[in-house]
N, C-alpha and C positions, 0 to 999 in steps of 0.2 A: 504494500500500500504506500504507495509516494506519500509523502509529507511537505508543505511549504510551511516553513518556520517565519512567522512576522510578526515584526517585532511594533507593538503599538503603543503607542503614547497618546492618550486622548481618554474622553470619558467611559463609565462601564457604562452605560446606557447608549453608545454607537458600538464599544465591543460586544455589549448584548444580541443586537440587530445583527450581527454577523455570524456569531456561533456562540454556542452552548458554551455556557460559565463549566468551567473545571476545579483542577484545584488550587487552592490559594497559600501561599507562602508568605516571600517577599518578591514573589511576579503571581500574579493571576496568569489562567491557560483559558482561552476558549478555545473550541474544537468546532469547526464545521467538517462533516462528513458525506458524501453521496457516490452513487455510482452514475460512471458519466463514459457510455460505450462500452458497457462490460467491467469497466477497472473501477475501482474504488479511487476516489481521491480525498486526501486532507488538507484543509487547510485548520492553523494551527496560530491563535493569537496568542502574542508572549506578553503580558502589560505588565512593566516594572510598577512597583510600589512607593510610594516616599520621596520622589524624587521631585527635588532640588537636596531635598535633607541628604539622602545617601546616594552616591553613585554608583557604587558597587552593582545593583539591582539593573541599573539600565544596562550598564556596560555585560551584564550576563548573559543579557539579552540580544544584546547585539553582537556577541559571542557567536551563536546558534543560528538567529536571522538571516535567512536571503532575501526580503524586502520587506518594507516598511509602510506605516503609516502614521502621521501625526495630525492630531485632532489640535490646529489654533483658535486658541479664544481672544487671546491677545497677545500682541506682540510684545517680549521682553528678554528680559538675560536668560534667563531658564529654558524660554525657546532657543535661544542662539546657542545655547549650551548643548541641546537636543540635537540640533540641526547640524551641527560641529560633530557632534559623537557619532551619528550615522553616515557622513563622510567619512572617519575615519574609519571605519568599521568596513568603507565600500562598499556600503548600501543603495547599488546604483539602480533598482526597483522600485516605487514608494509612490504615494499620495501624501499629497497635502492639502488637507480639510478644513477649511475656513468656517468657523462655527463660533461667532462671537456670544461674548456674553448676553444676558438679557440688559438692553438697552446701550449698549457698545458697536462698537463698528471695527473692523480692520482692514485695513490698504491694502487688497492686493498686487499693487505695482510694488508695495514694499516687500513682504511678505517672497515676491520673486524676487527681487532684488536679492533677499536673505539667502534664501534656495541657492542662487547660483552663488553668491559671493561666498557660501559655505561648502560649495559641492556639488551641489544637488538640484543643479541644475536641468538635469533631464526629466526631474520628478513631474508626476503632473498634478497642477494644480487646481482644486475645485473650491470652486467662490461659495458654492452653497452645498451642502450636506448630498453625496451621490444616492441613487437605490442600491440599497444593498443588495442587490441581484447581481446585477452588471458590478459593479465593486468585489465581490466575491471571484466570478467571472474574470474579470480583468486579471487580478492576482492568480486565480486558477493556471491562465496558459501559461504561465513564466514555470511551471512546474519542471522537473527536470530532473534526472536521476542522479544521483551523488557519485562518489568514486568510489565504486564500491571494490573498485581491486585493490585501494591501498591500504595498507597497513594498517589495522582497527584503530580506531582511537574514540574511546568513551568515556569523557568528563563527567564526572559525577558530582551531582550537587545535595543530594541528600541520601541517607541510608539510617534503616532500621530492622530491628529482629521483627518478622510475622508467625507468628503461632501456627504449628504443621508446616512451615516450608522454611525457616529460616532466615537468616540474613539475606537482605533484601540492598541492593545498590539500582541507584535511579540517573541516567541521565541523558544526553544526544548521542546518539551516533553523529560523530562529525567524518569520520573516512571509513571506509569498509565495510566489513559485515560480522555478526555475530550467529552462530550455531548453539543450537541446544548440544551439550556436553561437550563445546568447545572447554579447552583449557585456555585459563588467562592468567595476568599477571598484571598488577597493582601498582603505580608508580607514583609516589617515591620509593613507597617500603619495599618493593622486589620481594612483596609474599605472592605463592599461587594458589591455584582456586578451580575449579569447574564452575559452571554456567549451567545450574542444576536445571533451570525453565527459565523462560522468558516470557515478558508480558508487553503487549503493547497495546494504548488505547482501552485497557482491563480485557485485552483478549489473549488466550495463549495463545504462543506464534513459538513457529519450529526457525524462524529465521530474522534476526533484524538489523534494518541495512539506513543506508545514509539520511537523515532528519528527521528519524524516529527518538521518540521520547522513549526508552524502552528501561522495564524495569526488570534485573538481572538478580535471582536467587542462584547466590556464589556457594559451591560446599568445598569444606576443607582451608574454610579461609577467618582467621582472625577477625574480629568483627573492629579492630584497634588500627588495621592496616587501613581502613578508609575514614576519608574526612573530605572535607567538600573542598574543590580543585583537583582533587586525584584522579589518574586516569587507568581506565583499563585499556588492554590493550593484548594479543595474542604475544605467546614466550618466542621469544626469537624473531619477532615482527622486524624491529633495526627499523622501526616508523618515526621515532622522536630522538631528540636530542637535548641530553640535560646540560643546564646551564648554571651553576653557580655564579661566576660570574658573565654579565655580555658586555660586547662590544657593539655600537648600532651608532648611525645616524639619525639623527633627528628629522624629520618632515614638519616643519610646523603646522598647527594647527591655525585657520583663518581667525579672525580676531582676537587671537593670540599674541600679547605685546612681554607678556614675561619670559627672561633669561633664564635659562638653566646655571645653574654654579658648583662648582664642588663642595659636596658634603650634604648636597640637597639630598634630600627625602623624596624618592617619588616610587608610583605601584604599576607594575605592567598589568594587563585584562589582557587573554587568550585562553581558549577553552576554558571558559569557566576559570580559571585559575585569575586569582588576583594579589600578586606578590608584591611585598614592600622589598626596595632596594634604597643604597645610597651611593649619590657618583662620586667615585674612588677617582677617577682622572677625567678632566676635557680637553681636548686636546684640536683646537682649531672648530671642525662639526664633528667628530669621532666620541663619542660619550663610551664611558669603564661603569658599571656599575655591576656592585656587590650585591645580589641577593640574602634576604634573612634564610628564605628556603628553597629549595632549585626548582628552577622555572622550565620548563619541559616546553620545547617548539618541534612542530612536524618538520620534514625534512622537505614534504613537497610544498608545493605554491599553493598557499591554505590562506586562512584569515591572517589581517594584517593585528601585528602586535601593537595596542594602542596604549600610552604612556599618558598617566595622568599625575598630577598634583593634587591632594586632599585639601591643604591651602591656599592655593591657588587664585581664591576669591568665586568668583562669578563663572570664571571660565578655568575649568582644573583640566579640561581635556590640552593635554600640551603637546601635542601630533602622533605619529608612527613612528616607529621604530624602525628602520631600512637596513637591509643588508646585516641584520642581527646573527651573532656570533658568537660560540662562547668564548672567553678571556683567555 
């Protein structure tokens, strides 16, 4: 069952209109489901929680996502903040929903101005609220099958013990594929495990492949080896590369006016993983930074590594990460 992962920023009363409320954490899921020519297709709402308060949630989001949507009611730093983070994300899919407050107005020559001057400039833009038919529809054709010959990689953002099955690991297929009685292995900790069942959507499935949310009961596996960031991934895959320390270029981020310096504090977002580092050496554009815990990157041309600041102010997205290396 293909999956498109979109990632939304807007109200729960336009993500309602689109698909069924799931479950809630610190992202809400809605699910639209149908079959369209025989095949099942999903589409797959990812809404962060909290956000301007915490970035973490968007930026998970936009982890997983291949296109977008954001619901504006006005225009401000929080939007620019938004609009900035799905550019760097490469979210070159997306709508933008002009839905002002009650008794508000917003400029849409500005609101495009924003779009491009942030990225996102191919987006398209709707002055007034679309039918959710066609909206649906529109995102539907960009669907697409993932890579499902490379090397597994499954981020995990939460896990717990279930009663009759066991330790339970939850997260995206972002490369490959996973098998019922696959063997895997757990990264950082390099403990292994079996792939006792798998679930997706609450259905059991003998197989789960690229933008699948899928929930994996592990046997023979510490339940102490997983924590949210970790990833699984098949023994001997040679699919990622750990980094305690990296080496990267900076990409700025657009209305982005703060210097990076040595000794700053700053956290990468990729699969899920959101690591604190501090830059060890600058060196002209060439940044050194020391990770607190090791930052794990795929080896193929996957999502872009995006570099934020916590204090940062208004705008903590502080660009990409280029040509990233370990130390």
């Amino acid at each position: 069952m293909p999956v498109l992962n979109v990632a939304f920023v807007g109200s729960e009363e336009l993500a309602r209109s689109l698909a069924k409320k799931g479950d809630v954490r610190d992202i809400e899921s809605y699910v639209f489901k149908e079959v369209h020519e025989g095949e099942t297709r999903i589409l797959s709402l990812l809404r962060p929680l909290r956000h301007p308060e915490r970035l973490r949630p968007l930026l998970s989001v936009l982890n997983v996502a291949k296109a977008g949507i954001v619901e504006i009611n006005k225009v401000d730093a929080a939007l620019g903040e938004v609009l900035v983070a799905f550019a760097a994300a490469d979210i070159q899919i997306g709508h933008a929903i002009i839905s002002p407050e009650e008794g508000g107005w917003v400029d849409p020559e500005q609101v495009q101005m924003i779009l491009t001057q942030a990225g996102l400039g191919n987006w398209k833009l709707h002055v007034d609220v679309p039918d959710e038919h066609s909206l649906r529809e529109d995102l539907l054709s960009n669907l697409k099958s993932g890579d499902q010959e490379a090397p597994l990689v499954i981020p995990i953002d939460q896990h717990f013990n279930v009663k009759g099955v066991g330790l339970v690991a939850i997260g995206y297929v972002q490369a490959g594929s996973i098998s019922k009685h696959d063997e895997i292995i757990v990264l950082p900790a390099q403990e292994k495990g079996i792939a006792r069942s798998l679930q997706v959507m609450d259905d059991d499935v003998e197989l789960s492949i690229v933008g699948d949310r899928v929930g994996v009961a592990i046997r023979n596996l510490r339940e102490e080896a997983l924590h949210r960031g970790c990833i699984l991934t098949h023994e001997n895959a040679d699919g990622l590369v750990r980094h305690n320390s990296s080496t990267f270029t900076l990409t700025k981020a657009p209305f982005q006016k703060r210097d990076l310096a040595k000794g700053d504090v700053l956290h990468a977002a990729i699969d899920l993983q959101f690591q604190v580092g501090r830059i060890d050496q600058l060196d002209d554009s060439q940044i050194t930074v020391n990770w607190e815990q090791p930052l794990w990157i795929q080896k193929r041309d996957a999502a872009p590594v995006i570099i934020a600041q916590l204090d940062a102010g208004n705008m903590r997205i502080m660009g990409t990460a280029d040509s990233i290396a370990p130390a």
